[in-house]
DRENPA-3360 file (N, C-alpha, C; in nm, 2 decimals, always signed):
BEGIN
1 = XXXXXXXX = +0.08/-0.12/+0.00/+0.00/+0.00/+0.00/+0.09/+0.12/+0.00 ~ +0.05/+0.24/-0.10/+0.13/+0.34/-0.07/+0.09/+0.39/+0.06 ~ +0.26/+0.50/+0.03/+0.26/+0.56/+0.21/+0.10/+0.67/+0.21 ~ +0.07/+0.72/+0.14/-0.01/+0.80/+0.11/-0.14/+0.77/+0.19 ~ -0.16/+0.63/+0.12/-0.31/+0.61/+0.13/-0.33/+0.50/+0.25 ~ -0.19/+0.47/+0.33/-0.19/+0.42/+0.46/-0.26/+0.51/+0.54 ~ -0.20/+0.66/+0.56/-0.24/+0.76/+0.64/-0.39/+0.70/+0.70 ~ -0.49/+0.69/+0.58/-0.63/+0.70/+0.65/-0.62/+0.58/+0.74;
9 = XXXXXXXX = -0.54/+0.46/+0.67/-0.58/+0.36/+0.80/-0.57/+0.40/+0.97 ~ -0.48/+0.50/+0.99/-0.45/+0.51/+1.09/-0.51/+0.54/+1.23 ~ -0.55/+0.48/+1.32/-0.63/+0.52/+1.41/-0.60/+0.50/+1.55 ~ -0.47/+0.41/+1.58/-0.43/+0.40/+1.69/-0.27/+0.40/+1.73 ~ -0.22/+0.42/+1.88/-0.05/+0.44/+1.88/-0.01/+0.32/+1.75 ~ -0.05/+0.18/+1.77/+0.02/+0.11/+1.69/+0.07/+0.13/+1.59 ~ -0.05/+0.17/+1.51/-0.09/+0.18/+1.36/+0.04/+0.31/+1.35 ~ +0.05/+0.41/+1.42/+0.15/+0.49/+1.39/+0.25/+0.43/+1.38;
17 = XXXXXXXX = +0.29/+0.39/+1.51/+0.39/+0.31/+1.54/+0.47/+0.18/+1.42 ~ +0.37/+0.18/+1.34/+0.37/+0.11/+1.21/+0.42/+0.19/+1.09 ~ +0.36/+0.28/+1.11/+0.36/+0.43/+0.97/+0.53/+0.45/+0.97 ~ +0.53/+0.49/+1.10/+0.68/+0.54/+1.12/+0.78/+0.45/+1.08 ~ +0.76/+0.30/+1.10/+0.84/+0.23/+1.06/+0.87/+0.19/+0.88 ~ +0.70/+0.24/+0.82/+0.69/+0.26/+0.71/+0.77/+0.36/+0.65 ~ +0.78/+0.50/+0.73/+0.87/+0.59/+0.66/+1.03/+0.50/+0.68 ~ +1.07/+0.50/+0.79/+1.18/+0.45/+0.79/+1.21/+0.43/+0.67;
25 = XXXXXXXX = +1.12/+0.28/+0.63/+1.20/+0.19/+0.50/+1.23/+0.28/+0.39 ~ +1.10/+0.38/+0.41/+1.08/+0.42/+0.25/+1.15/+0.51/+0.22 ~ +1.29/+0.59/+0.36/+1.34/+0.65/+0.33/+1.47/+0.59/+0.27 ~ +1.47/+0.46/+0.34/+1.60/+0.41/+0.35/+1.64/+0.35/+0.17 ~ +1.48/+0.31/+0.13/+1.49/+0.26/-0.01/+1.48/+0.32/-0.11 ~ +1.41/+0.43/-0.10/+1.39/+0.61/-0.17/+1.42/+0.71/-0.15 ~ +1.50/+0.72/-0.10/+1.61/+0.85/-0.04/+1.56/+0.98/-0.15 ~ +1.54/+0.92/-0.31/+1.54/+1.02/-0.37/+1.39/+1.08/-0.39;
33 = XXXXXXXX = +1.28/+1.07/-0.32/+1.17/+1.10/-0.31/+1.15/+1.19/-0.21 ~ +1.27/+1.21/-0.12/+1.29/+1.29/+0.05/+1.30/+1.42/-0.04 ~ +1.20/+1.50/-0.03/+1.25/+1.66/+0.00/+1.37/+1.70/+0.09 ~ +1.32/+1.67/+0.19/+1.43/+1.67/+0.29/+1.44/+1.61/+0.40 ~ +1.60/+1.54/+0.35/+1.66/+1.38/+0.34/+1.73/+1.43/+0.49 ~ +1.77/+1.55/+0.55/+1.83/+1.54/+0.63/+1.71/+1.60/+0.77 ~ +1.82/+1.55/+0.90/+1.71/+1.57/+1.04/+1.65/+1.72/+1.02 ~ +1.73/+1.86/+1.03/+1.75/+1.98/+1.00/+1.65/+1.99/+0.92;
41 = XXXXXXXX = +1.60/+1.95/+0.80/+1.55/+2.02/+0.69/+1.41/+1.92/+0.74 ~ +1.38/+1.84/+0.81/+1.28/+1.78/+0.78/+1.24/+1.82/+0.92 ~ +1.25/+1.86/+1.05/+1.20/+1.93/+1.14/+1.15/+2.09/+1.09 ~ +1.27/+2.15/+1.00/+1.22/+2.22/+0.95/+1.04/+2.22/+0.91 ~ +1.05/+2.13/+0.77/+0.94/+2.14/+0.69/+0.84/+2.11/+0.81 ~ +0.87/+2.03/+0.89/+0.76/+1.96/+0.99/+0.70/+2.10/+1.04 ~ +0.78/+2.19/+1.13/+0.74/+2.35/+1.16/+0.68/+2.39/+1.12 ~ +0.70/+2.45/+0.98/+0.61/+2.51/+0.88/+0.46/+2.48/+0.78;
49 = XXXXXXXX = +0.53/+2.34/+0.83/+0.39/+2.27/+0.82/+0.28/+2.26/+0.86 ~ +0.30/+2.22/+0.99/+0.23/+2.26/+1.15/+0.14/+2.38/+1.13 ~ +0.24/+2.49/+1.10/+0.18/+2.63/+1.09/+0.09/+2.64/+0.97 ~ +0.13/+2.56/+0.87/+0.00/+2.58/+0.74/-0.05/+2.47/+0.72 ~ -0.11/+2.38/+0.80/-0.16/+2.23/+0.82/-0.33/+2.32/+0.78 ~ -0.34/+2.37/+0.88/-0.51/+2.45/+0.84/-0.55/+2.41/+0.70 ~ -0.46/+2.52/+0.59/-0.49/+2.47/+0.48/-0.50/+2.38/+0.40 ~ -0.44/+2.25/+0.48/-0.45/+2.12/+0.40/-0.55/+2.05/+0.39;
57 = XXXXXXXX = -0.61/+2.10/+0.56/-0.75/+2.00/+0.56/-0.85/+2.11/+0.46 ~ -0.86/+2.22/+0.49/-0.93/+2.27/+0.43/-0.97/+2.20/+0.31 ~ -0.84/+2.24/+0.22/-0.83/+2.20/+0.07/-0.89/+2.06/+0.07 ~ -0.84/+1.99/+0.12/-0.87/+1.86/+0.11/-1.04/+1.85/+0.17 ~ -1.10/+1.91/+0.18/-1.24/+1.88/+0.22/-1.24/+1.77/+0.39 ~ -1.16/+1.81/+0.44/-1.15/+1.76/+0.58/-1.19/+1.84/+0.71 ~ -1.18/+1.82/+0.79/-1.22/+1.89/+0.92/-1.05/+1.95/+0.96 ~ -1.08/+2.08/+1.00/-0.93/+2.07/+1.06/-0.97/+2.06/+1.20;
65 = XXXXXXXX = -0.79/+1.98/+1.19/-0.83/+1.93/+1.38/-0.77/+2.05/+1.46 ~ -0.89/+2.00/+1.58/-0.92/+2.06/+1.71/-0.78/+2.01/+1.80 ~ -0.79/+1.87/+1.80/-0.70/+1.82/+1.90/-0.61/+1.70/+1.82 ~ -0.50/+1.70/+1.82/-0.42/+1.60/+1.70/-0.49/+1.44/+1.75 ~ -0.50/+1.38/+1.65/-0.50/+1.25/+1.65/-0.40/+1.17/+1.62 ~ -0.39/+1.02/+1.62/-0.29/+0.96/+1.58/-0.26/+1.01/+1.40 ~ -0.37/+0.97/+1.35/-0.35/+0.99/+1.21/-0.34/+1.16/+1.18 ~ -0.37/+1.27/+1.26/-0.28/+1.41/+1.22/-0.15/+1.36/+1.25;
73 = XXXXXXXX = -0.09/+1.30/+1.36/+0.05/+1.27/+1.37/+0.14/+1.19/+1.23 ~ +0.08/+1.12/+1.16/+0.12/+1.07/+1.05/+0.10/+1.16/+0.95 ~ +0.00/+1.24/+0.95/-0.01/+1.36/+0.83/+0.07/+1.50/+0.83 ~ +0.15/+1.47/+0.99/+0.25/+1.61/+0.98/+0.38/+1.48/+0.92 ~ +0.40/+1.40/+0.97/+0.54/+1.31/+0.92/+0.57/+1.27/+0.79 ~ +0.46/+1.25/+0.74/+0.41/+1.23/+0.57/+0.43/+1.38/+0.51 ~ +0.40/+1.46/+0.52/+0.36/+1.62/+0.49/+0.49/+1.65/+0.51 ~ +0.61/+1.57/+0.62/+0.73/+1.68/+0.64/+0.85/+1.59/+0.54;
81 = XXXX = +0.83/+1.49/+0.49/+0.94/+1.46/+0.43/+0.96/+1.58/+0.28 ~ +0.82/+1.61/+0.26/+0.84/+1.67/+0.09/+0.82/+1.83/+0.12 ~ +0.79/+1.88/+0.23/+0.71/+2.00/+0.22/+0.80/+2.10/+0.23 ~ +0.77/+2.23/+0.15/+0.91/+2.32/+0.09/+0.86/+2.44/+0.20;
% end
């Protein structure tokens, strides 16, 4: 399953706890898909993300969240490998 369309499964620590190990691989075997490949640049994006997350649910016809759930926690980690 792509990493993408995992996100929605997401609903509990595990299932994150899963995601995360998903990125791992997929950075380990895709490196060239990383926006940003390094810690620095991907806390970065993660920041700025955060700060413009609003408009993703928006866009996306979503609810923006009130209170993070597991699966916003996978949508900022997903969101921070590419996000400029």
């Amino acid at each position: 399953m792509e990493l993408s369309s995992r996100i929605s499964t997401i609903k509990t620590k595990e299932d994150l706890a899963e995601f995360v190990g998903e990125l791992r691989r997929d950075f380990e075997v895709n490196p060239e898909r990383w926006e940003n490949p390094t810690l620095e640049k991907f806390l970065a994006a993660m920041e700025d993300w955060i700060r413009a997350m609003d408009n993703y649910y928006i866009n996306t016809g979503q609810a923006v969240p009130v209170s993070p759930t597991w699966k916003t926690i996978a949508d900022i980690l997903y969101a921070s490998r590419i996000y400029e």
